[in-house]
C-alpha positions as CSV (number, residue, x, y, z in Angstrom):
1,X,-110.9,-14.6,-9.1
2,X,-109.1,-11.8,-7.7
3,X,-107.9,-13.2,-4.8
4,X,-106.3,-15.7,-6.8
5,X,-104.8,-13.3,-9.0
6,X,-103.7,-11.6,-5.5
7,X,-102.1,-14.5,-4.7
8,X,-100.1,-14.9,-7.5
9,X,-99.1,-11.7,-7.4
10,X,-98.1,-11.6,-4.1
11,X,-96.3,-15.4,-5.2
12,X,-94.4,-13.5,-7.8
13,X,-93.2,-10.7,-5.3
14,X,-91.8,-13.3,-2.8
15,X,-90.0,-15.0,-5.5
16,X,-88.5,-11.8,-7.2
17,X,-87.6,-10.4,-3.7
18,X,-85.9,-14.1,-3.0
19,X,-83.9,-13.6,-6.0
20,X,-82.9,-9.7,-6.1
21,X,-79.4,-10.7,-5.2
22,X,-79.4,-13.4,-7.9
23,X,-80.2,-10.9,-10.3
24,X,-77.6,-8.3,-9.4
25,X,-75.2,-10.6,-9.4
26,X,-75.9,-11.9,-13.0
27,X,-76.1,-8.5,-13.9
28,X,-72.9,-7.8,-12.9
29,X,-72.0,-10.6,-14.8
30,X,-73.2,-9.8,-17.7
31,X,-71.1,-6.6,-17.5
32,X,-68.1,-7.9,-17.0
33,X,-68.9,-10.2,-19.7
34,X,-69.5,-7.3,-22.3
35,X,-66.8,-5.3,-20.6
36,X,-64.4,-8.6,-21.6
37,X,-65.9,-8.4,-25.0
38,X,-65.2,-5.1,-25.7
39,X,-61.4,-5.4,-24.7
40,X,-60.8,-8.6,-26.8
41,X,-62.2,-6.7,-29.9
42,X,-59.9,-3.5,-29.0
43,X,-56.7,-6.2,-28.8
């Protein structure tokens, strides 16, 4: 039991480290986005 859960765990750290850059780059997306929204409501 917990070396399954140990496994997953250590599954789910691989896959989060594998997509770190993924998620700073979508990050940065999504502030651009917002920062895109914000001027088209100023204008």
């Amino acid at each position: 039991m917990y070396s399954i859960h140990h496994f997953y765990s250590l599954l789910n750290y691989v896959i989060t480290a594998k997509t770190i850059k993924n998620r700073l780059i979508l990050k940065t997306l999504n502030l651009n986005i917002d920062y895109i929204v914000v001027l088209s409501h100023i204008k």
